[in-house]
MARNUDO-114423 format. One line per 10 residues: their letters; for each residue x, y, z of C-alpha. Coordinates in Angstrom, 2 decimals, m for minus. Layout:
BEGIN
a = X:Y:Z | ...
END
This chain:
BEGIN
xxxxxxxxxx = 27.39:15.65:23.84 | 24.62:17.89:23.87 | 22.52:18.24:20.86 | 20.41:21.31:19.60 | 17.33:19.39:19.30 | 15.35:16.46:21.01 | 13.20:14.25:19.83 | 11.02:11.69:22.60 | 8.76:8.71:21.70 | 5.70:8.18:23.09
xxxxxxxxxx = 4.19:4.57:23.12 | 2.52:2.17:25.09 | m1.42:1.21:25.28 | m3.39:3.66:26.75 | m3.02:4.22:30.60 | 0.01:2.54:30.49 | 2.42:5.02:27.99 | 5.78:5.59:28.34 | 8.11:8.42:27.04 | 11.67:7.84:25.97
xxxxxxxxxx = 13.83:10.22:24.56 | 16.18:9.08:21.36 | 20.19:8.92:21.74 | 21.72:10.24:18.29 | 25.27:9.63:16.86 | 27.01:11.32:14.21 | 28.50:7.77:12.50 | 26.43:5.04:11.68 | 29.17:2.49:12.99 | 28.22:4.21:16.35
xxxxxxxxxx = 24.00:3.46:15.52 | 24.97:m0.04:14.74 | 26.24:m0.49:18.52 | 23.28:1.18:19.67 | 20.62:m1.48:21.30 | 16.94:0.88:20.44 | 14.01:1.07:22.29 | 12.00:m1.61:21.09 | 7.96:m0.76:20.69 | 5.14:m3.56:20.37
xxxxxxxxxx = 3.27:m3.17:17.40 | m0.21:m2.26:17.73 | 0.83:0.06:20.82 | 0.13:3.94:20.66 | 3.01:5.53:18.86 | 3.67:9.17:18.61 | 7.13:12.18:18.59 | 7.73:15.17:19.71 | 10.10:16.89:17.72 | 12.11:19.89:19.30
xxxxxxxxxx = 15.08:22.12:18.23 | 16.39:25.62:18.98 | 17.90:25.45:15.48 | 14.89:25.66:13.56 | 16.94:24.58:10.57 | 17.28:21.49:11.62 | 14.74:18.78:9.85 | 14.22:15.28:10.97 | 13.68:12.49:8.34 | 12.20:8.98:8.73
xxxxxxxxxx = 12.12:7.42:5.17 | 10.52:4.24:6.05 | 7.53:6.09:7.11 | 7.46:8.56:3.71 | 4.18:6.18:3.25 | 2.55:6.71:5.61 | m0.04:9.97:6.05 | 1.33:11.66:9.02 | 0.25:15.30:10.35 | 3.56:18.11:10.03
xxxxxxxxxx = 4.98:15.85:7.27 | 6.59:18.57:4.76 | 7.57:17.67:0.94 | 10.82:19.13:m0.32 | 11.59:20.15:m3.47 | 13.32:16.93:m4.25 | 10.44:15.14:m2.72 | 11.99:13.79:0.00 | 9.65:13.77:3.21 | 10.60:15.72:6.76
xxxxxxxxxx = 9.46:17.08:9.31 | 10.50:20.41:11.31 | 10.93:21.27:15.31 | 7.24:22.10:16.51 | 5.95:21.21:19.96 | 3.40:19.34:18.55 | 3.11:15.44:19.46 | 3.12:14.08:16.10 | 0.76:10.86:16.21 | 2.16:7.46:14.18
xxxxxxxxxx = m0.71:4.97:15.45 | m3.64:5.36:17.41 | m6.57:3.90:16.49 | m8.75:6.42:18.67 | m6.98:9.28:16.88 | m7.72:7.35:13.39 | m4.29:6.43:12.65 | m4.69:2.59:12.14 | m2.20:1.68:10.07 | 0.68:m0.04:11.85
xxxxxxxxxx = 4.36:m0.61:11.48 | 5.76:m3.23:9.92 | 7.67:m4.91:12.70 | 11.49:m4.38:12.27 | 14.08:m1.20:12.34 | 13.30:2.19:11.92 | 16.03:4.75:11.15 | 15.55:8.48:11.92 | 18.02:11.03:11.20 | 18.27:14.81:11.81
xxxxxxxxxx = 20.10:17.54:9.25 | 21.81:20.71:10.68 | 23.62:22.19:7.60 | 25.68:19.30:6.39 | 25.97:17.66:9.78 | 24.06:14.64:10.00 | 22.82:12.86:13.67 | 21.25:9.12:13.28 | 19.36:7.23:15.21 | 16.78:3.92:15.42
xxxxxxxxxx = 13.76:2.64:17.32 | 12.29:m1.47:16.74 | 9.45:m2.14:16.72 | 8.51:m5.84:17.72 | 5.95:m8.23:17.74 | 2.78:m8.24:20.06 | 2.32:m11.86:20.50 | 4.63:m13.77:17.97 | 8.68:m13.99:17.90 | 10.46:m12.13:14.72
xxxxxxxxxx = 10.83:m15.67:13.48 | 8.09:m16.90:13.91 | 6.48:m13.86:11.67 | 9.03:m14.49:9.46 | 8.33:m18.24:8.79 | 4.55:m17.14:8.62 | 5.43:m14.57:5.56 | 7.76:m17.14:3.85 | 5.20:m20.24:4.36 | 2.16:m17.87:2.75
xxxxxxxxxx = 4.51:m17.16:m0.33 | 5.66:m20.66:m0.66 | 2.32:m21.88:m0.35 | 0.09:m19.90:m2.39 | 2.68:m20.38:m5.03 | 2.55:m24.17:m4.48 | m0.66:m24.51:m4.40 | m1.71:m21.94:m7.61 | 0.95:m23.93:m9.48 | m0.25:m27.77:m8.46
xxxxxxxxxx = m4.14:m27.36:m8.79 | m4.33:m25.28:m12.56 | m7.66:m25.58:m13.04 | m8.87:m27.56:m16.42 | m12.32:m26.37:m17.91 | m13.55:m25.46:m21.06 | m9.86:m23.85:m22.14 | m8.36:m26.74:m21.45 | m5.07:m25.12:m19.66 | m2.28:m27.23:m18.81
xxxxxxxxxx = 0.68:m26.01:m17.08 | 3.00:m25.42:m20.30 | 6.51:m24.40:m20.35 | 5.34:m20.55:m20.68 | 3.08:m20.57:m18.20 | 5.31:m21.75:m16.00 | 7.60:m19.56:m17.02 | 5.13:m16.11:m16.72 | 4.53:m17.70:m12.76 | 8.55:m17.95:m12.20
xxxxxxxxxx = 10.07:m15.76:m9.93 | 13.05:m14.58:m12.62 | 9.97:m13.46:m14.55 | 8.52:m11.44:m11.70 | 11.78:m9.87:m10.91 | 11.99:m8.51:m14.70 | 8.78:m7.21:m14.45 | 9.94:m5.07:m11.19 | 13.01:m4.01:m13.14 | 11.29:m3.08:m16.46
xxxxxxxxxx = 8.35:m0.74:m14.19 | 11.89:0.82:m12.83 | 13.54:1.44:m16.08 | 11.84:5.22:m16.57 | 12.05:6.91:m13.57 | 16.07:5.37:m13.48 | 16.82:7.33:m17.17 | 15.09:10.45:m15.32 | 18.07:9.78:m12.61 | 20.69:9.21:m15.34
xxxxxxxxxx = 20.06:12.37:m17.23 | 20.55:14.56:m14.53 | 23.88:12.68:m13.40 | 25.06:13.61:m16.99 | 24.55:16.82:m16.13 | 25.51:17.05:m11.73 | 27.66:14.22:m11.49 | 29.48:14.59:m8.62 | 32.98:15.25:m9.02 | 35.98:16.33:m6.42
xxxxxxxxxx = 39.01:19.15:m8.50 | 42.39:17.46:m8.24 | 45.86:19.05:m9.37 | 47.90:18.10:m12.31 | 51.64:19.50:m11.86 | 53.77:20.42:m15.28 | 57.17:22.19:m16.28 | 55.89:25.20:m17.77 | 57.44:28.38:m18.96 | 56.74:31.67:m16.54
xxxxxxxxxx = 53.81:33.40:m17.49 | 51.52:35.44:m16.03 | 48.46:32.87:m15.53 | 50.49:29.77:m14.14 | 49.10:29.33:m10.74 | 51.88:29.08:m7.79 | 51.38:27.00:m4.65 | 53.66:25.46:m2.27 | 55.14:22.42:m4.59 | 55.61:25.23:m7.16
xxxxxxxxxx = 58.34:26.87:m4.47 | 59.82:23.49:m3.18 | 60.20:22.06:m6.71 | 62.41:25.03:m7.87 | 64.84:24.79:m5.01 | 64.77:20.84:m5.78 | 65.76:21.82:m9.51 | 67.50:25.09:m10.17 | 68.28:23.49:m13.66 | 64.89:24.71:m14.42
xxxxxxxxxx = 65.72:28.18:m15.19 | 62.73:29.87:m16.83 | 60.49:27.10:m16.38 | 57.27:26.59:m13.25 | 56.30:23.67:m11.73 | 52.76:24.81:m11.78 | 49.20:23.23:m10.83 | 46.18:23.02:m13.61 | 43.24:21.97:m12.16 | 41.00:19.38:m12.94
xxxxxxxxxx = 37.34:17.72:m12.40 | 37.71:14.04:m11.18 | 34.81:12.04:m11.81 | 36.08:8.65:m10.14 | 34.52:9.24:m6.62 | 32.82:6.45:m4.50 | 29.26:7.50:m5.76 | 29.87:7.14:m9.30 | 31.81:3.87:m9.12 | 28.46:2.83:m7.69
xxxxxxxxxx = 26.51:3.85:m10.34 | 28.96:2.11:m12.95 | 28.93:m1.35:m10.89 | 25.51:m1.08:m10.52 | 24.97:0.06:m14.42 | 27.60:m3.12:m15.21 | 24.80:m4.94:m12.82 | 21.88:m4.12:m15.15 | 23.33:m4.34:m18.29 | 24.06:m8.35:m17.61
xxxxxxxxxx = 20.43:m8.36:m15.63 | 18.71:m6.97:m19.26 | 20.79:m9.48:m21.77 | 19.32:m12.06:m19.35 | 15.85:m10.52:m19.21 | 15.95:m10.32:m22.95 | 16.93:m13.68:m23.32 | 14.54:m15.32:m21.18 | 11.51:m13.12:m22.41 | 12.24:m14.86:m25.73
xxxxxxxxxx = 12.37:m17.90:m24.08 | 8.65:m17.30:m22.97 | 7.86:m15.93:m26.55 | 8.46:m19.00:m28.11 | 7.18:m21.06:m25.69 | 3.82:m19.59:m26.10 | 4.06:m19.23:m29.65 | 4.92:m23.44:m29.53 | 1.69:m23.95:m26.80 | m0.70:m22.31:m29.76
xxxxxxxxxx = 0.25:m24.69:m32.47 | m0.05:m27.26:m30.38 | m3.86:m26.10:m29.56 | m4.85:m25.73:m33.33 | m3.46:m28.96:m34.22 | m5.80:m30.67:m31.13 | m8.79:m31.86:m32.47 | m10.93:m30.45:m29.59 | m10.44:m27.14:m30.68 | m12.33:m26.53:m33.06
xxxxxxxxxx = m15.43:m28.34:m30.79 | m15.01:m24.66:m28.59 | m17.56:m22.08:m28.85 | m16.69:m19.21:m31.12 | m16.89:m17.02:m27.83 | m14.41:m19.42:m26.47 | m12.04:m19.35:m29.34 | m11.94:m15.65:m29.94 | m11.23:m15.21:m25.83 | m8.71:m17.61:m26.45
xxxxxxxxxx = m6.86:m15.91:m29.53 | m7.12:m12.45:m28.06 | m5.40:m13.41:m25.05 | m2.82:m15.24:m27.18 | m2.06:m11.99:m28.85 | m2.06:m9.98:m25.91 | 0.27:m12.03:m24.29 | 2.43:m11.88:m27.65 | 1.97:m7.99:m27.72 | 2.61:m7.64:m24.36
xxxxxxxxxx = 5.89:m9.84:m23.83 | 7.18:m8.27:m26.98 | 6.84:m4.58:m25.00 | 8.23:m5.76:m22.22 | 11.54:m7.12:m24.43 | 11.72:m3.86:m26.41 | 11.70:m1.85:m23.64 | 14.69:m3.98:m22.14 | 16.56:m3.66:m25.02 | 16.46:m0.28:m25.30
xxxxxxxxxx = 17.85:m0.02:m21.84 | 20.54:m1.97:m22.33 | 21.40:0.16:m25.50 | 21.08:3.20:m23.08 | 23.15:1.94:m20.67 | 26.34:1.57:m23.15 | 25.73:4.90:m24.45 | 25.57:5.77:m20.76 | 29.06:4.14:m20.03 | 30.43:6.11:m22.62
xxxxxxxxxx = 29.99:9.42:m21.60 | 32.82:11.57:m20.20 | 31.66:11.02:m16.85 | 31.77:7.51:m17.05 | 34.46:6.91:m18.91 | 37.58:6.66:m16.53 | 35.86:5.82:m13.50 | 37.41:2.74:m12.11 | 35.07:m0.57:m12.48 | 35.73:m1.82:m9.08
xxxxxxxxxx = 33.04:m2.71:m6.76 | 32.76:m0.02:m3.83 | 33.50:m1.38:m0.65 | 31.40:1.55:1.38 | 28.15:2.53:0.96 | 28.43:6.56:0.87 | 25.66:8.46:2.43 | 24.97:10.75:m0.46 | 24.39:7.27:m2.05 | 21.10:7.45:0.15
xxxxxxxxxx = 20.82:11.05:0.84 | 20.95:11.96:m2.84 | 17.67:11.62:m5.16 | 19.65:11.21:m8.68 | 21.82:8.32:m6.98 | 19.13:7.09:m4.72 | 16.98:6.21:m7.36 | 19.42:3.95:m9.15 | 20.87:2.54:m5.80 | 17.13:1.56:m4.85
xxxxxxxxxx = 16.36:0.21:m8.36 | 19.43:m2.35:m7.92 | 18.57:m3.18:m4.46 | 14.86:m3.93:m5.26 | 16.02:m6.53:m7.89 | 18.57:m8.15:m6.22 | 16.30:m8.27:m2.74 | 13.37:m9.75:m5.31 | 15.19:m12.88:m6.37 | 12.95:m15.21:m4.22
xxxxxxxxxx = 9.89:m13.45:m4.24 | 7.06:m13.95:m5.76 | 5.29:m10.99:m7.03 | 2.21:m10.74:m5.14 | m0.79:m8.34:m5.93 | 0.48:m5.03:m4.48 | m1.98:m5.49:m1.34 | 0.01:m7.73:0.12 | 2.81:m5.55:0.24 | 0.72:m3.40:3.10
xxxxxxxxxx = m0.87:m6.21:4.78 | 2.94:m7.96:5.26 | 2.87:m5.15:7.53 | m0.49:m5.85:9.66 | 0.28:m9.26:11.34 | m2.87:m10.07:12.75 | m4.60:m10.01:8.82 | m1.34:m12.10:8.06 | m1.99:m14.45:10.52 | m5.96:m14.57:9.46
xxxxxxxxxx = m4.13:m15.19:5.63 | m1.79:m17.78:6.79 | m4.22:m19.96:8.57 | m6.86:m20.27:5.70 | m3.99:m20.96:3.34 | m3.07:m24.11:5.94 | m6.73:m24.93:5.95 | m6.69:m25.65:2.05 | m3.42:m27.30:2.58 | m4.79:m29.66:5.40
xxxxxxxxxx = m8.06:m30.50:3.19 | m5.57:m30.88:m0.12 | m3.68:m33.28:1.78 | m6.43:m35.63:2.93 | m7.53:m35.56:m0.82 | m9.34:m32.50:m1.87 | m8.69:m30.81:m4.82 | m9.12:m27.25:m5.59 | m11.44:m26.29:m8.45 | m12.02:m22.75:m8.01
xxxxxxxxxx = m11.94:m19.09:m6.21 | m9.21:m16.97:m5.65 | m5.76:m18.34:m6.67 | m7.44:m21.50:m8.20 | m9.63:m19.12:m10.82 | m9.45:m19.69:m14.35 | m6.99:m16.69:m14.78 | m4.21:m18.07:m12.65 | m1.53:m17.97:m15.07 | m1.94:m14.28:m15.13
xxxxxxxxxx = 1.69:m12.26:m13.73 | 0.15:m11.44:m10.41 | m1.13:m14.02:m7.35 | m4.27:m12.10:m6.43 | m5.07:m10.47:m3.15 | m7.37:m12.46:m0.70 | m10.38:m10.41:m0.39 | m13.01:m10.51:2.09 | m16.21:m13.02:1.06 | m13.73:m15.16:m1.93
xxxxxxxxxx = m14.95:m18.98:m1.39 | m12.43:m20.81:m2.66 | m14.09:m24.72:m3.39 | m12.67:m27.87:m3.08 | m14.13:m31.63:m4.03 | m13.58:m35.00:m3.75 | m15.60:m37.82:m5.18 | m19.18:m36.50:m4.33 | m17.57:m34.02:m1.50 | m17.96:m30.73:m1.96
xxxxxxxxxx = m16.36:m28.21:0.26 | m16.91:m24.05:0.27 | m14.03:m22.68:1.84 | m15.26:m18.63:2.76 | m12.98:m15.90:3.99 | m14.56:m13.03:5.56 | m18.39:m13.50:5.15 | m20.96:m12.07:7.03 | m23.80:m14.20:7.65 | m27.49:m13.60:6.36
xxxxxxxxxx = m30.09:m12.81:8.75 | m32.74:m14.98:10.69 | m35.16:m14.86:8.12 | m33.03:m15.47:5.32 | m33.97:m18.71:3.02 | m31.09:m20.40:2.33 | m29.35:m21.72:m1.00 | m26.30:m24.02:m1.39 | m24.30:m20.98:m2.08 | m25.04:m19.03:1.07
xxxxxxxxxx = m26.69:m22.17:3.65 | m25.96:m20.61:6.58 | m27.35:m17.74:8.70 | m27.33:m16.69:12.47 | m29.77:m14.83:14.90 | m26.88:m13.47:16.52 | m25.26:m9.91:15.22 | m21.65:m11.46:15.62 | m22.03:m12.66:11.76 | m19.26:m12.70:10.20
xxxxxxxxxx = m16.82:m15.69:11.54 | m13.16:m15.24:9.68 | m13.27:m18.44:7.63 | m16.63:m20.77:7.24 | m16.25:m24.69:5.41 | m19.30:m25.54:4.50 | m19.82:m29.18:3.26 | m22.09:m30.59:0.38 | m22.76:m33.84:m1.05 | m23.67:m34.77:m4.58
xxxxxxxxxx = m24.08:m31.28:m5.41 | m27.48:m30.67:m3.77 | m27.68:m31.85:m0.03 | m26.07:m29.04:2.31 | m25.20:m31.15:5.66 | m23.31:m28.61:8.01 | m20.50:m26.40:8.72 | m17.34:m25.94:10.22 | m16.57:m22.23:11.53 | m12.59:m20.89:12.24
xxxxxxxxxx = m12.10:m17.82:13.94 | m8.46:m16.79:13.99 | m7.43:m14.94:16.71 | m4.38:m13.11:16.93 | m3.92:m13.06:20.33 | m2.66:m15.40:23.90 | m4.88:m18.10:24.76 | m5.01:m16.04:27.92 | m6.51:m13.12:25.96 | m9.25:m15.06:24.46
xxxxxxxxxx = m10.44:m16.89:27.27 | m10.54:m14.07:30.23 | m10.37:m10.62:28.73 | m12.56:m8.18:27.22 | m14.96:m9.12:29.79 | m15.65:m12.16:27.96 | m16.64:m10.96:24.50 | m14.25:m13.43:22.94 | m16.20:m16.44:24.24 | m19.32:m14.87:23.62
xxxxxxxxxx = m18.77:m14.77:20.10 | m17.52:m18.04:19.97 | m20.82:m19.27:21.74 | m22.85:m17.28:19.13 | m21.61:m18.97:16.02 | m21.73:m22.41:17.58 | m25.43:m21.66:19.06 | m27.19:m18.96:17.35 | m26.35:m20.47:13.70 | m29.06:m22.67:11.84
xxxxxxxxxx = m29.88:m23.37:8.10 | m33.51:m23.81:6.55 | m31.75:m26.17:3.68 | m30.15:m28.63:6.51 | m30.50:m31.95:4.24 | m31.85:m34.12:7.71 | m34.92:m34.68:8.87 | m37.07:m32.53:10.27 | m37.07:m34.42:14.07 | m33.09:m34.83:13.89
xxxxxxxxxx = m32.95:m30.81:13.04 | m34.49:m29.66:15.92 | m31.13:m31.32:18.08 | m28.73:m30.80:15.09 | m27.19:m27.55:14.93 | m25.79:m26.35:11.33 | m22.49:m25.10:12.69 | m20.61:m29.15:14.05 | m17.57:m27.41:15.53 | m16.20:m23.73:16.30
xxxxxxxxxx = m12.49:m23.88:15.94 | m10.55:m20.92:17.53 | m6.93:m20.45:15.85 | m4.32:m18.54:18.01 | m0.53:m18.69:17.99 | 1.21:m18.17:21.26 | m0.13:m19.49:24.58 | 2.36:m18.02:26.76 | 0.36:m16.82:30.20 | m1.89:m18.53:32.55
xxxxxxxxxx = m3.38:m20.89:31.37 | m2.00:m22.94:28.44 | m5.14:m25.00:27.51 | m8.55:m24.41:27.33 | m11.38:m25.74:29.90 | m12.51:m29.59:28.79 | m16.02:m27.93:29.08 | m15.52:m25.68:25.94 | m15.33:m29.16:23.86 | m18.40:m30.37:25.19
xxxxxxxxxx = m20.36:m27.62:23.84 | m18.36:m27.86:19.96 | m15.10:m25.51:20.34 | m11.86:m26.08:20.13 | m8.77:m23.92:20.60 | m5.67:m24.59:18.28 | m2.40:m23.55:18.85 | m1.06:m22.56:14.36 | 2.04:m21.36:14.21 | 5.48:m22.43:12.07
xxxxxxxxxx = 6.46:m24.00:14.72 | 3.70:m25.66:16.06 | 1.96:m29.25:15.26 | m1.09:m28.56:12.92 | m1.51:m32.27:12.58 | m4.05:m32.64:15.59 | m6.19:m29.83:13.53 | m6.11:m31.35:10.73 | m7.32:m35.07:12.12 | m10.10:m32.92:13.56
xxxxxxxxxx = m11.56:m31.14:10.44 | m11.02:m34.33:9.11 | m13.08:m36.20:11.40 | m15.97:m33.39:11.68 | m16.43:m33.25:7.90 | m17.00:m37.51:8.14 | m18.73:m37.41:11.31 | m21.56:m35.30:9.05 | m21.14:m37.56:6.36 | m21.62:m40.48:8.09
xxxxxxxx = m24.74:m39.46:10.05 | m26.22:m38.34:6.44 | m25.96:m41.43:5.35 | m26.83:m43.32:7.90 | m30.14:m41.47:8.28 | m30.55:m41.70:4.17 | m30.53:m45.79:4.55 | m33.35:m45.36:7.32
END
């Protein structure tokens, strides 16, 4: 069938770009048939939108985020775009578009009137399989929960993972925060559909006598031959507004959805309430209370009554939603729709703001049911797998040293605040520390190294001469709290073994090189002879996850000079890593004490 418009994707890297023009279908049972083009992530991405109608508007609502030239706001504030022969740009870095897509489905449809074309284009990984990325984004959840939950820090406050705190980490909790942020803008929605409901007119047939406003139709005609006993009398229509359509049977299973969702919420809010309100007794009747410094204790009953305030918001606003939502059910509109669940999703479920709103409310809390709720920055770099990968592999780092006995005392997830409602975001230079015995380890994300004629401290002990300075993770090891003995550097790459090794006219290597060479340390606890052969930096580990191509191990030489390539992914075995950060942490250890006895 020929369509009045086109619309062509451009993608590829560079030299090597491609054009491919979009099929369209008018059903969506058609689109689920339909096998798209599939695009790697990271690859140049643009559209060129054309149409002799120049009604016709394209939409793609999984890119409303995004900040994309030609993008035009409607009234209702959904996001389109209309025909121009401009190439519309996506991602290119060189064009300063560097934000990519989130690997996965991407539907696109065009409106002409009230007919609606659909179509869909994938985008797919660059260098790991969909489940592999998957696993990744699962294990960094499961993991950073784990962990944040195991090691709970105890200092001066004394915290102990209580019944409420647990509670305030749970995922049931998280999900009712979601909800209650989504409670506002939904009684927006529900105002208006008290006032545009969508309805279809139906006909309702009576006897009635002949007068001059009865309305005739066809049954009117075919009834009176079927009963001539009817003398004086019209079968005659009356017209009537139906309210029991497909959308709003929707909105009253998904209205019958929230109202059990808030009686839980409202229940299990109390449950936290009390909890807490138990956990404070319990710290005025310990008799190391009162040994806290005033500071201490009035940080400690402000938060108490912050959380109090707080919870008891977040249960009044619930409440009042659910007494909104039976006032809701009550009203004419809702009142004889049938309480079925819909079998079909319609699209004005999706196309329509005032349903929309509600339909994306219920979807968000039944999708959230096992997920944590992560600081909102996550949410965008889910969507940039190479800083996922870079998250993923410190995470396993902590969980390697954790497992050969190291505990986690403090830095990011491990801070004394952990039992706040959000995990927080991993920035760039957090040093997350771990001990054991007389072991202490910094664990640094994202640092960039001091300069050559920086003097060191046990805080920041290393430095480089070299401007590649700032290695993705750093472990630097300390004894007894004063005697800095060497470090371990990680650089995750998210690329093919073949990639690192002989592309980018060697740049890859180089930098490896530079932090194993051009590193050094004026606080290096070993003597002064020993120094001059001992370099600060023991081992450079490089992290990738696929080592499909050419070669599918490194050169032996690489591990005579101190570097090591990994293969980390899900599905690999990260036991041989972990036996070797073991064994270059004791190696230093051992030759520090060794050299102390001499």
């Amino acid at each position: 069938m020929d369509l009045p418009f086109s619309l062509k994707l451009n993608f590829g890297y560079k030299s090597g770009e491609q054009e491919y023009e979009l099929l369209f279908f008018q059903d969506e049972a058609s689109l689920l048939e339909y096998t798209p083009v599939k695009v790697k992530e990271f690859s140049n991405l643009s559209f060129t939108f054309n149409s002799i109608d120049k009604q016709a508007k394209l939409y793609i609502p999984e890119l409303d985020d995004y900040l994309i030239e030609n993008q035009v706001k409607e009234e209702n504030g959904d996001i389109c775009y209309i025909p121009s022969d401009d190439n519309i740009i996506i991602y290119n870095r060189d064009q300063g578009k560097t934000v990519p897509l989130i690997p996965g489905y991407y539907t696109l449809y065009v409106k002409i009137g009230e007919t609606i074309f659909y179509s869909r284009f994938e985008i797919i990984l660059k260098d790991l399989g969909t489940p592999e990325w998957e696993k990744m984004k699962i294990e960094i959840e499961k993991m950073v929960g784990g962990l944040a939950r195991t090691f709970i820090p105890k200092k001066t406050s004394r915290r102990e993972i209580t019944t409420s705190n647990y509670l305030m980490n749970d995922q049931l909790f998280q999900r009712i925060l979601e909800f209650e942020n989504n409670i506002p803008q939904a009684i927006v929605s529900l105002e208006s559909l008290k006032k545009e409901a969508k309805y279809r007119i139906d006909k309702r047939y009576n006897w009635k006598p002949i007068g001059s406003k009865n309305l005739v139709d066809q049954k009117t005609i075919s009834q009176l031959q079927i009963h001539p006993e009817k003398r004086g009398l019209l079968y005659t229509p009356s017209r009537i507004i139906k309210y029991d359509i497909i959308e709003n049977q929707w909105i009253k299973f998904i209205l019958s959805y929230f109202k059990n969702f808030s009686l839980l919420a409202d229940r299990y809010l109390e449950k936290i309430l009390q909890g807490i309100i138990e956990d404070e007794e319990k710290k005025r009747e310990d008799k190391f209370t009162s040994a806290y410094s005033q500071s201490v204790q009035n940080y400690n009953t402000n938060s108490y009554n912050r959380k109090i305030e707080t919870l008891k918001n977040n249960q009044q606003k619930i409440k009042h939603f659910y007494a909104y939502i039976l006032e809701f059910l009550d009203t004419p509109v809702m009142k004889n729709i049938s309480s079925r669940r819909p079998i079909n999703v319609p699209k004005s479920l999706v196309m329509n703001p005032k349903y929309n709103t509600i339909y994306k409310m219920y979807l968000k809390s039944r999708n959230n049911r096992n997920t944590l709720n992560f600081s909102n920055r996550y949410q965008y770099y889910w969507k940039s797998t190479d800083v996922l990968y870079e998250i993923w592999c410190f995470i396993k780092i902590i969980r390697s040293l954790s497992l050969q006995g190291y505990t986690p005392i403090s830095g990011w997830i491990f801070e004394n605040d952990i039992l706040s409602q959000e995990l927080p975001f991993l920035h760039e230079d957090t040093t997350v520390v771990l001990s054991k015995n007389d072991i202490r380890i910094n664990l640094v994300y994202n640092n960039s190294m001091e300069k050559e004629d920086f003097s060191n401290t046990l805080d920041i002990p290393v430095k480089t001469s070299s401007k590649r300075n700032k290695p993705d993770i750093r472990l630097d090891i300390i004894l007894q709290d004063k005697y800095y003995i060497g470090s371990l550097i990680f650089e995750v790459k998210y690329k093919k073994l073949n990639n690192i090794l002989y592309n980018d006219e060697g740049r890859q290597r180089q930098q490896l090189m530079a932090y194993k060479q051009n590193t050094m340390s004026s606080i290096l606890a070993f003597p002064e002879i020993l120094t001059r052969s001992l370099q600060a930096v023991s081992a450079v580990f490089a992290l990738y996850p696929s080592n499909e191509g050419r070669k599918k191990t490194a050169p032996k030489y690489y591990e005579k000079e101190g570097i090591f390539f990994h293969l980390l992914n899900p599905s690999s075995d990260e036991k041989e890593l972990s036996v070797k950060i073991q064994t270059s942490i004791e190696e230093r250890i051992s030759l520090f004490n060794q050299q102390s006895r001499n």
